[in-house]
N, C-alpha and C positions, 0 to 999 in steps of 0.2 A: 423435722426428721421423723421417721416413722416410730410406733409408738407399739409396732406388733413383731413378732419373730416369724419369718419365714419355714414351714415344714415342707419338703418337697419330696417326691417319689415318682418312680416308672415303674410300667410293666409292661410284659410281652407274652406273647401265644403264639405258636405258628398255627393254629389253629387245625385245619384241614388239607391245607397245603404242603407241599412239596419243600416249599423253601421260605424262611421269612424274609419278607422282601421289605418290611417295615421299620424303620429307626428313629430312636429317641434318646433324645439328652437333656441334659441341663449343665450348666454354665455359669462359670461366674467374670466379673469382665476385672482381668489384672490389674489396668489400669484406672478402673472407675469403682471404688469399694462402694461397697451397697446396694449394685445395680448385680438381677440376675438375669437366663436366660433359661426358657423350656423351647425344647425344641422336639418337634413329632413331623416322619417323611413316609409316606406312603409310596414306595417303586412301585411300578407296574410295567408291562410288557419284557421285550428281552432285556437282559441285564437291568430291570425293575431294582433288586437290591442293592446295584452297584450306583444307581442313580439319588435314592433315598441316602446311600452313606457320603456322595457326594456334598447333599444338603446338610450334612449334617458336620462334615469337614471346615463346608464354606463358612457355616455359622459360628464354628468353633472359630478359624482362623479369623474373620472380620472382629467378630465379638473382643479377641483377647486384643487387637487393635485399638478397641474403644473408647475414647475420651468424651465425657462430657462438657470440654473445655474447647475443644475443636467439631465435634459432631451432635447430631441430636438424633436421638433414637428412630425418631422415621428416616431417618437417612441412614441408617443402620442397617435398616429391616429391608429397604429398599433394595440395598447394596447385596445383600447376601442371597438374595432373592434372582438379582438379575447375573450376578455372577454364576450362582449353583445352576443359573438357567443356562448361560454361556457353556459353562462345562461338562453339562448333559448332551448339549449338544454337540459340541469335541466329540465327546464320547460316540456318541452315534455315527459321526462320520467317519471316525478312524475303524468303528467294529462292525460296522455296514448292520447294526441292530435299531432300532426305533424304543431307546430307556427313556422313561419319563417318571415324574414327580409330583405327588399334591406337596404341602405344606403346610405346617401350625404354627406360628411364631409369637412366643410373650416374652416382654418383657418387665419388671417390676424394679421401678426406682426406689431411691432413699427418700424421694420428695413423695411418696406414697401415692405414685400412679400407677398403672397399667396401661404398657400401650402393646396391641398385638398385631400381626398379621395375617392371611392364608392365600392359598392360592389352592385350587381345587375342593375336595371334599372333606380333607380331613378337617376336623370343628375343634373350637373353643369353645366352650361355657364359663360365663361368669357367674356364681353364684355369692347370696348376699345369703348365712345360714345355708339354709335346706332350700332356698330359693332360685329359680332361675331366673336371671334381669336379664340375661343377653346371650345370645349365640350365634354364628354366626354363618350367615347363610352359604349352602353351597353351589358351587362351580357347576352344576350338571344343568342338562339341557330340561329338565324339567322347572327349575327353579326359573329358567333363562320364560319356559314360557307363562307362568305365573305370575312375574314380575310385568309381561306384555299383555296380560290377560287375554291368553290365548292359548290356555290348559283347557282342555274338553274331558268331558267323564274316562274316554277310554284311551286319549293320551297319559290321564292320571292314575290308571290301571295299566299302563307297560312296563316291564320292570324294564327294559331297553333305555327306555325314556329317563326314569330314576338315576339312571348309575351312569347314563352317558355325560363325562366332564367334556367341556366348553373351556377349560381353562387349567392348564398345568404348566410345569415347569417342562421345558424339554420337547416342546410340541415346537414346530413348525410354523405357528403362526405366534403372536405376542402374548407375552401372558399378562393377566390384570391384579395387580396384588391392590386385595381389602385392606385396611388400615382402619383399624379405631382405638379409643382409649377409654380410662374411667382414671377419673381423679378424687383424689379425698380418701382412699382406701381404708382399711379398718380392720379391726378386730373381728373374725368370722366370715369372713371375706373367701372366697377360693374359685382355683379355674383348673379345668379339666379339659386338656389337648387331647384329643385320637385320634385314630381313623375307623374309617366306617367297618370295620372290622367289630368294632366294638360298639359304636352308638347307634346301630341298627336294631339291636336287641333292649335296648331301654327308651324309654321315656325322659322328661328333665325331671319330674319330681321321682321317680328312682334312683337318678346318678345323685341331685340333690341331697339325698339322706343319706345315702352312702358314705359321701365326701365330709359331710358336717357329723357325722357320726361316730368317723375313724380315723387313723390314722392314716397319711397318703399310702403306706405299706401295704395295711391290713383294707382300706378301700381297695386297691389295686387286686387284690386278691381276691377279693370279695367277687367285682366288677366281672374280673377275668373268667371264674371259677360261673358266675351264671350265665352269662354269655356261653361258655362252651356246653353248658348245662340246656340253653333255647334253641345252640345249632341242631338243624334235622340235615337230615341225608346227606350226613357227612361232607358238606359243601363248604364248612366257614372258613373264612378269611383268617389273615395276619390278623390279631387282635395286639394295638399298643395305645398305651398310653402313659401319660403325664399329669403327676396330681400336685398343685402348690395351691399351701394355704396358709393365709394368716391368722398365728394363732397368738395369744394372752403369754407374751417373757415371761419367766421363773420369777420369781423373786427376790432379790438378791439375800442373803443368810448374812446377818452379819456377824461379822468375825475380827471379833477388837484383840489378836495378836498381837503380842509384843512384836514383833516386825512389822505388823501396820502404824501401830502407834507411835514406833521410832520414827518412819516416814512422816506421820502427822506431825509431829515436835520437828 
């Protein structure tokens, strides 16, 4: 059983935008005590927001289904993943719009793993401390040609190239959901979901110290506040995000009441 406390937080910015099209949650599963969920959805194009709060329905309504006696967590992530995909698409065909969705998906057991998902650009960072161990790559077509080694200086200089996803919820063609995990978790341990709204403007050893530094609250504020601080010409994005960390349980006090002590006898 785990041997650290859970702290968790969100934040949000509509940043420069018109409308926040970006949502996030956290979860806990009714039926599975000990197991949590962070959830981060970036909409985009028409009804973008409505498509994010979709992902965000679907995760909540799968999740409080949850057994780890009949399911296991990739089948979890899988599921919420391809339904919220189903339902974007509904949506598109009933309102003659084209809504789509990235996604960040963690979840955190009693048996002190981490397993998470994404689909597009919104990111996870695992951090071990002030440290980044893992994060996780994104959906865009620049990444797409990196991976084939077939990134040239001045395709690596298009911001066209950058920001074009290859892969979202709600598109027209398949979506590919990332899956990985970490096992053995610990004390000092934390993970940071966004969207590119926000981890455009840092680095991993910025977000790093931030996280290990603060509380998910006051990180989140922190985060949010210099981000809008590095946007220029009034162009930034939905800024959200999702901070959980495990941090060192209280102590317990002890407290030899005579009503404790009656139960003791």
């Amino acid at each position: 059983m785990s041997q650290y406390k859970i702290e968790a937080g969100t934040g949000q910015h509509i940043g420069d935008r018109e409308e926040q099209q970006d949502r996030t949650a956290l979860f806990a599963a009714p039926k599975a005590p000990g197991y949590m969920m962070a959830v981060v959805a970036d909409g985009m194009g028409n009804m973008g927001a409505l498509a994010a709060e979709q992902v965000i329905n679907t995760a909540q309504q799968i999740f409080e289904r949850f057994s780890p006696l009949t399911d296991t967590v990739e089948e979890i992530l899988h599921s919420i993943a391809k339904e919220a995909d189903t339902v974007i698409k509904l949506s598109a065909m009933s309102s003659d719009k084209k809504p789509h969705s990235t996604v960040a998906l963690l979840i955190i057991t009693p048996e002190n793993s981490a397993i998470w998902a994404h689909v597009g650009d919104s990111r996870l960072y695992y951090f071990e401390g002030p440290n980044c161990v893992k994060r996780t790559t994104d959906h865009t077509y620049f990444e797409q040609l990196k991976a084939e080694n077939k990134l040239d200086e001045s395709k690596a200089k298009d911001p066209l190239l950058v920001n074009l996803l290859v892969n979202v919820l709600g598109s027209s063609s398949d979506f590919t959901l990332s899956i990985n995990r970490r096992d053995g978790l610990k004390i000092g341990d934390s993970f940071l979901l966004c969207s590119d709204g926000l981890w455009r403007y840092f680095n991993e050893a910025e977000l790093g110290a931030a996280i290990a530094m603060n509380s998910p609250r006051k990180a989140s504020e922190m985060l949010i506040a210099k981000a809008r601080e590095r946007a220029v010409n009034g162009k930034a994005d939905n800024c959200t995000l999702a901070i959980v960390k495990l941090v060192k349980p209280p102590k317990e006090v002890k407290d030899y009441t005579v009503q404790k002590m009656r139960r003791a006898i």
